[in-house]
C-alpha positions as CSV (number, residue, x, y, z in Angstrom):
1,X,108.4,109.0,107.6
2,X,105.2,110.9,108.4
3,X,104.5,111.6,104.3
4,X,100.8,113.6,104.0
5,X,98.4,113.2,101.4
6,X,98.8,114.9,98.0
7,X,94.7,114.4,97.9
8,X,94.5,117.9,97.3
9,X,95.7,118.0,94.1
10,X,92.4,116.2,93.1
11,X,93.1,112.6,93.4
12,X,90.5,111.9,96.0
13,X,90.3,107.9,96.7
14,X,91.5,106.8,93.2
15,X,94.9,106.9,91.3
16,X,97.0,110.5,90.9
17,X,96.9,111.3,87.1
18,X,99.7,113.8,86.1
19,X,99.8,114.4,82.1
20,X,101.7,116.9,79.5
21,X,104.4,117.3,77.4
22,X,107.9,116.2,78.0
23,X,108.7,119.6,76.9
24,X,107.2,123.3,77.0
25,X,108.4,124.2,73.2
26,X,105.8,127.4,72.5
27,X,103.5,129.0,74.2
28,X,100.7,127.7,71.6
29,X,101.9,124.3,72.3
30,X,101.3,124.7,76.3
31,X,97.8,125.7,75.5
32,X,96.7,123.6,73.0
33,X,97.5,120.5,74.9
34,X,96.8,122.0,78.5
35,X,93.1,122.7,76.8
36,X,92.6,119.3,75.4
37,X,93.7,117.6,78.6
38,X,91.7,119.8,80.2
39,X,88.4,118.5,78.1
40,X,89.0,115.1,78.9
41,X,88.3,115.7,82.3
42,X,90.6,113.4,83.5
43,X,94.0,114.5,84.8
44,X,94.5,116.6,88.2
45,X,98.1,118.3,87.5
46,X,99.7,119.9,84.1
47,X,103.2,118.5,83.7
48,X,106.1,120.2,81.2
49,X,109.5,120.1,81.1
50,X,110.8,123.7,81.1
51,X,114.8,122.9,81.9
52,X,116.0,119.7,79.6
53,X,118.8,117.5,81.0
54,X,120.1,116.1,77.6
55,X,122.9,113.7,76.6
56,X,124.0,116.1,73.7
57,X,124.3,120.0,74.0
58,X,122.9,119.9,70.6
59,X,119.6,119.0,71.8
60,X,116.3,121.0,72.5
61,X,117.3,122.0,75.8
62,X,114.1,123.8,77.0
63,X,112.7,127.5,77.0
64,X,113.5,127.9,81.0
65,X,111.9,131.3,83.0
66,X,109.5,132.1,79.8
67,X,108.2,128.8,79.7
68,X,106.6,128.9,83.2
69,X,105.3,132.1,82.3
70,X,103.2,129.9,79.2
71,X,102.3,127.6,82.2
72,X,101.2,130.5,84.3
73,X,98.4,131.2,81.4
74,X,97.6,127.5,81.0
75,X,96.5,127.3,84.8
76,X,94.9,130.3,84.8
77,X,92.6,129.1,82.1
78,X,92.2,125.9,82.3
79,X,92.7,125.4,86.4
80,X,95.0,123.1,86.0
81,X,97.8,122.8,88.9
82,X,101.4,122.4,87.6
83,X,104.5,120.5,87.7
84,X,108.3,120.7,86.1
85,X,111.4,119.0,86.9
86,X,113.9,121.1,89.0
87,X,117.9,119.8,88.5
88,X,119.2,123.3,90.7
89,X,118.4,125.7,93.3
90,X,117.9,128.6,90.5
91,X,115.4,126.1,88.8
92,X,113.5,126.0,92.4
93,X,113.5,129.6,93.1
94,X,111.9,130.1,89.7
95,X,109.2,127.8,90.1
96,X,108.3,129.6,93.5
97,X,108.5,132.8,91.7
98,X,105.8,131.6,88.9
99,X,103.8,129.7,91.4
100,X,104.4,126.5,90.3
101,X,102.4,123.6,92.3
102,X,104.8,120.8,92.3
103,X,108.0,119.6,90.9
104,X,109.8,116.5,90.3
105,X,113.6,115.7,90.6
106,X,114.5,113.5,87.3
107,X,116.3,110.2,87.4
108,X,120.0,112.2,86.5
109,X,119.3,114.5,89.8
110,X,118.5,112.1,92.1
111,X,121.5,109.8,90.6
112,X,124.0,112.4,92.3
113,X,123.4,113.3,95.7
114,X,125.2,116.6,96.0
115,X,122.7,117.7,93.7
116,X,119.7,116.2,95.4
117,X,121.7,118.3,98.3
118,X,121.9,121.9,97.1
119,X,117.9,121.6,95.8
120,X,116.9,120.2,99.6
121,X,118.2,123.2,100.9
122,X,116.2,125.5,98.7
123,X,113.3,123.7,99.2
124,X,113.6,124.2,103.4
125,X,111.4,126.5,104.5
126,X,108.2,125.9,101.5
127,X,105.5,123.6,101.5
128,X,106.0,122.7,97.9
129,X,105.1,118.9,96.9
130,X,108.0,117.1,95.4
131,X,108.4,114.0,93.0
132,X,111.1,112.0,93.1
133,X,112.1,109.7,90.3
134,X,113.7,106.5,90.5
135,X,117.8,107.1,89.5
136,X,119.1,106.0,86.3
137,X,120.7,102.4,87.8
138,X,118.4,100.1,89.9
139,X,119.8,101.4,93.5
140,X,117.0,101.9,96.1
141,X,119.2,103.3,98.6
142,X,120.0,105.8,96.5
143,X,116.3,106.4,95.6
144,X,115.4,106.3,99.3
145,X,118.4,108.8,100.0
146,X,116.8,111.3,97.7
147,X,113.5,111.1,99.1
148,X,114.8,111.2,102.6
149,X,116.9,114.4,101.6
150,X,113.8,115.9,101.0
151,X,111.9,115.0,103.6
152,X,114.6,115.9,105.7
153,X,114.6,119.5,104.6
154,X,111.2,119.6,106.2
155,X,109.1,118.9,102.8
156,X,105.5,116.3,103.6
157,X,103.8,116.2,100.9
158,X,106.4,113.4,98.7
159,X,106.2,110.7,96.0
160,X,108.2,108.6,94.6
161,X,108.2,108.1,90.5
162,X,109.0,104.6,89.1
163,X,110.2,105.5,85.2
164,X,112.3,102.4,85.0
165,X,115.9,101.9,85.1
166,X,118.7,102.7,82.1
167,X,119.5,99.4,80.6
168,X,123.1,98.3,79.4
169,X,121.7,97.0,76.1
170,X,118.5,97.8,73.8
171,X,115.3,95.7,74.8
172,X,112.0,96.0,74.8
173,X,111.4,98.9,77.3
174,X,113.5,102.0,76.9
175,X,114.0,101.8,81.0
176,X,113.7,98.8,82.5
177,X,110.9,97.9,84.9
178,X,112.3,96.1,87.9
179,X,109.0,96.3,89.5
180,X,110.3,94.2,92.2
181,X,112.7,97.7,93.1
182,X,109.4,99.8,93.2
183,X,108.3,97.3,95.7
184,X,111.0,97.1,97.9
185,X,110.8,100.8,97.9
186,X,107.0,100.9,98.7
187,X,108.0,98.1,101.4
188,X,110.4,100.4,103.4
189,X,108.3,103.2,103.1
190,X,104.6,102.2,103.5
191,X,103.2,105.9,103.6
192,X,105.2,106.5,100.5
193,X,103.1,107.2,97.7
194,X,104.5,105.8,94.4
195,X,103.7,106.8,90.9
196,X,104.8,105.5,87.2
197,X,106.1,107.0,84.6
198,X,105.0,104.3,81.4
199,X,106.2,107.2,79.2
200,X,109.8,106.7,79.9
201,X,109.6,103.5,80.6
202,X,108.0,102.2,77.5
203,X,109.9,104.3,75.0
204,X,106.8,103.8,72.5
205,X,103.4,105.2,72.5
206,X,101.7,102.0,71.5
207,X,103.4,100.5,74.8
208,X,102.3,103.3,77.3
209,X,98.6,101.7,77.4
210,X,99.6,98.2,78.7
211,X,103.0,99.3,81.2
212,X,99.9,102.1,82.6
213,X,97.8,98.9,83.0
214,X,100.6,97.1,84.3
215,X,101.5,99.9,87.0
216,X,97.9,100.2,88.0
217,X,98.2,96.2,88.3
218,X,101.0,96.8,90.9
219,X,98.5,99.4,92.9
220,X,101.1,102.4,92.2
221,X,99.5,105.8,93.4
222,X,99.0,107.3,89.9
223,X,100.4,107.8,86.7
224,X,102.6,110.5,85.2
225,X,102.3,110.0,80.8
226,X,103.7,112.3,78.4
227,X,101.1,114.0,75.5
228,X,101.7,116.6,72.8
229,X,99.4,117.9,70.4
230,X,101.7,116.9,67.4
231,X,103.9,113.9,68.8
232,X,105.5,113.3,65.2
233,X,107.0,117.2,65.9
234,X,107.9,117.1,69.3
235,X,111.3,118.8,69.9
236,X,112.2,115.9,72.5
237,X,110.9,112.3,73.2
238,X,108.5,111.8,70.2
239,X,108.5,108.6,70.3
240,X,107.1,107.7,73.6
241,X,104.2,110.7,73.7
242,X,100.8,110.1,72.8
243,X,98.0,112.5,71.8
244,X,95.4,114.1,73.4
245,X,92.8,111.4,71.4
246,X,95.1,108.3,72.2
247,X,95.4,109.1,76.1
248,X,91.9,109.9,76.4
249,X,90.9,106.5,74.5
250,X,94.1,105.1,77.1
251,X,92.3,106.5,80.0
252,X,88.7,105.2,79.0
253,X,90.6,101.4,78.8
254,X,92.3,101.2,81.5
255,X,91.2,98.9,84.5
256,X,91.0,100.7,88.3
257,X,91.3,98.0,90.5
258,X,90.6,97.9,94.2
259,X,92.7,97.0,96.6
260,X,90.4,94.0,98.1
261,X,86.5,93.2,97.8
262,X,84.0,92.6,99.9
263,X,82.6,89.5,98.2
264,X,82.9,87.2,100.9
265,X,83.6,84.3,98.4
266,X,86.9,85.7,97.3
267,X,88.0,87.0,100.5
268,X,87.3,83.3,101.4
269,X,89.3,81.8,98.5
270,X,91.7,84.1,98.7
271,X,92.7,83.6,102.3
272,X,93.1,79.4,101.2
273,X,95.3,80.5,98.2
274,X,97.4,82.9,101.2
275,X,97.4,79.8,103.4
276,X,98.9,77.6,100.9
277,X,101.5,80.1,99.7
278,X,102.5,80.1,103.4
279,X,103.1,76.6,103.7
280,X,105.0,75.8,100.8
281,X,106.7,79.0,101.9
282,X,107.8,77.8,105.2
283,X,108.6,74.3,103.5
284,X,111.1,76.3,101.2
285,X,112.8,77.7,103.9
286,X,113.4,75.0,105.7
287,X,114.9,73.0,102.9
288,X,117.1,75.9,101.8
289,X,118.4,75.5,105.5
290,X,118.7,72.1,105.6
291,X,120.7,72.5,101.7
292,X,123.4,75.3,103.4
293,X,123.7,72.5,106.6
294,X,124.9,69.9,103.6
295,X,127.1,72.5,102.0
296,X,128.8,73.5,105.3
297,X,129.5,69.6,105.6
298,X,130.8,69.4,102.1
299,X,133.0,72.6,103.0
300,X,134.9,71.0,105.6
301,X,134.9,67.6,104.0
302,X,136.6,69.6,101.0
303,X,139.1,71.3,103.1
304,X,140.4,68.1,105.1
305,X,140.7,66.7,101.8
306,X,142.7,70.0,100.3
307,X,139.6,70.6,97.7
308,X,138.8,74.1,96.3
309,X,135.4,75.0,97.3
310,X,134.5,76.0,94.1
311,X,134.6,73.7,91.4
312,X,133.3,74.9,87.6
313,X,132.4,71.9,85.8
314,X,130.2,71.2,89.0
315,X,128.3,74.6,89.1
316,X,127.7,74.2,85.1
317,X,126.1,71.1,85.8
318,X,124.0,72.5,88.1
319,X,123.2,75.4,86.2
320,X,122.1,73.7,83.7
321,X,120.3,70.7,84.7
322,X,118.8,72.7,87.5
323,X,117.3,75.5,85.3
324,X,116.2,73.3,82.6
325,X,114.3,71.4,85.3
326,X,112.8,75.2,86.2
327,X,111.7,75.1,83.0
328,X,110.1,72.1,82.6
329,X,107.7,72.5,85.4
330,X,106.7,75.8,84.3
331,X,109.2,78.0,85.7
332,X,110.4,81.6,83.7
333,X,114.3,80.9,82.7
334,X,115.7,84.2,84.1
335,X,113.9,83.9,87.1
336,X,115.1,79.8,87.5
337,X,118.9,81.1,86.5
338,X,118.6,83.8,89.1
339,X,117.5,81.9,92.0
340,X,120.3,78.9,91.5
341,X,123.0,82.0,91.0
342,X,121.3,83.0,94.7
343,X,120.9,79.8,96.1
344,X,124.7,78.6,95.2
345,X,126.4,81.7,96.3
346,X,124.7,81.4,99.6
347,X,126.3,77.8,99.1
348,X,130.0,78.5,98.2
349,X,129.9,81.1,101.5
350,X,129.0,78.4,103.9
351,X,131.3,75.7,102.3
352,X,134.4,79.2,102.9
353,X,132.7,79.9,106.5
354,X,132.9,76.4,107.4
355,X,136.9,75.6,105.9
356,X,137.4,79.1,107.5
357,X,135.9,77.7,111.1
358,X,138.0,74.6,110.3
359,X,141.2,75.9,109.5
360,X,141.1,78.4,113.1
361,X,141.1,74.8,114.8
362,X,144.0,73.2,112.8
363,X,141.4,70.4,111.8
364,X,142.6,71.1,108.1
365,X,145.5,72.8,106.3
366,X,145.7,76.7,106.0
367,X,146.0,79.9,107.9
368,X,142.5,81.2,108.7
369,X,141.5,84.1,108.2
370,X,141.4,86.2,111.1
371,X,139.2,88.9,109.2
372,X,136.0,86.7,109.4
373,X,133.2,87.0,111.7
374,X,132.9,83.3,113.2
């Protein structure tokens, strides 16, 4: 994807900073928090939401057309370039109408494509920058679909937002990280700028400060954080919106890192700490391959000796004793657990590939399955 710049919205070298309310409730509102975000000299576009996808019809659903008009009068005084969320092709034509900068497709958008369909077609034909946030489940091909809808409809100037991903039960963060997903994303897209959202993924103002820190950590393009004048009466989300005073002091704490440095002592150490990543890298490989050799062994071995491949008080054992050992040398459990689960499906599909080979040769009992790449 040739993606171009979205410098011009003020970001020069350092990090895109998008701030605002999560919703456009009055047009008193709009200003008073476009003018104190405007004082702190430190964000380049307005954000608002102006069309509310909520779970419950009862909910503050937004103010729609008049609302952009309230934005309209914020960027005319304060200069401020704006951006709302879009979820229809009326919703884009609107914006065009009110001369709305940018918009952003929300995580309930993007999680359908025919939607993410009918607003690419409205976009063809305009040069207007477009967001796209992660969808609600952790599926970068569907995340990657959306941005590639867009871009396909002839729109350049694209990011991807990283608000975190709906969890099955409560935890900590409202949306889950999975920072790895932002990565892989970022990894099949190089030119793809990608932005967070600590807002919706924290849930909590007194989180936003350390996930924004966090993000920044990860080198993501910029940050996109909900503020309100009067968080305790926000019609929507009043929970995870700071004020004006706590972003600003948020702003002044956080920690712009670059990229590299040109102290030739830590390039120097650095590059040692690369080089021995790389070789117990390559080490880890090949005993993973030399493990699955062993398990395609045990797999024929099994089925000459009419043995189920998988047996459950042996995976336990392994489970356990394995991840306990994780543990003890310093390891993280879920990561430990995770990479035995990995490491012993690869496992039980060589031991089946290897029966399967077997069994097409008659050198053990059972029809084989003609379905199976050999």
């Amino acid at each position: 994807m040739e993606i171009e710049s979205l410098v011009s919205f003020g970001s020069g070298s350092g990090p895109l900073i998008i701030a605002g309310p999560c919703s456009a409730e009055s047009e008193e509102q709009v200003m008073a928090i476009a003018m104190a975000l405007k004082a702190t000299g430190r964000v380049h576009l307005l954000r608002a939401g102006v069309w509310k996808p909520r779970s419950r019809p009862s909910s503050f659903g937004g103010e729609g057309v008049r609302a952009l008009e309230w934005l309209q009068r914020a960027k005319e005084e304060t200069g401020l370039p704006l951006v709302v969320e879009v979820a229809s092709p009326v919703h884009v034509e609107a914006c065009l109408r009110h001369g709305i900068d940018m918009v952003w497709l929300g995580a309930r958008t993007v999680s359908n494509p025919f939607s993410v369909d009918e607003i690419a077609r409205a976009l063809q034909g305009t040069s207007l920058p477009v967001l796209v946030k992660n969808p609600l489940g952790p599926d970068v091909d569907l995340w990657l679909g959306a941005i590639e809808r867009v871009y396909d409809a002839g729109i350049r100037r694209i990011a991807g937002v990283h608000r975190g991903f709906t969890p099955y039960e409560k935890g900590k963060y409202r949306n889950i990280p999975k920072w790895e997903l932002a990565i892989e994303l970022r990894s099949r897209v190089p030119a793809l700028p990608v932005i967070c959202d600590p807002s919706h993924m924290s849930g909590r103002a007194d989180m936003v400060p350390a996930t924004a820190q966090k993000a920044l950590d990860m080198n993501m393009a910029g940050l996109m954080v909900e503020v309100h004048h009067d968080p305790q009466h926000a019609l929507s989300d009043r929970a995870q919106q700071l004020d004006p005073e706590s972003f600003e002091r948020m702003m002044d704490s956080l920690v712009f890192r670059q990229t590299t440095s040109d102290d030739m002592g830590f390039r120097n150490q650095l590059e040692e700490l690369r080089d021995q990543i790389d070789s117990i890298d390559h080490q880890l490989i090949e005993l993973l391959a030399a493990r699955m050799k062993i398990s395609g062994r045990m797999g024929e071995y099994k089925c000459r000796n009419n043995v189920t491949v998988f047996q459950l008080n042996r995976w336990l054992e392994i489970l356990q004793t394995r991840v306990q050992h994780g543990i003890s040398e310093g390891l993280d459990r879920d990561f430990a657990e995770n990479l035995i689960k990995v490491i012993h499906e690869e496992s039980i599909r060589c031991q089946d590939k290897a029966m399967d080979q077997l069994r097409s040769t008659g050198g053990c009992p059972g029809p084989a399955d003609e379905g199976k790449e050999k």
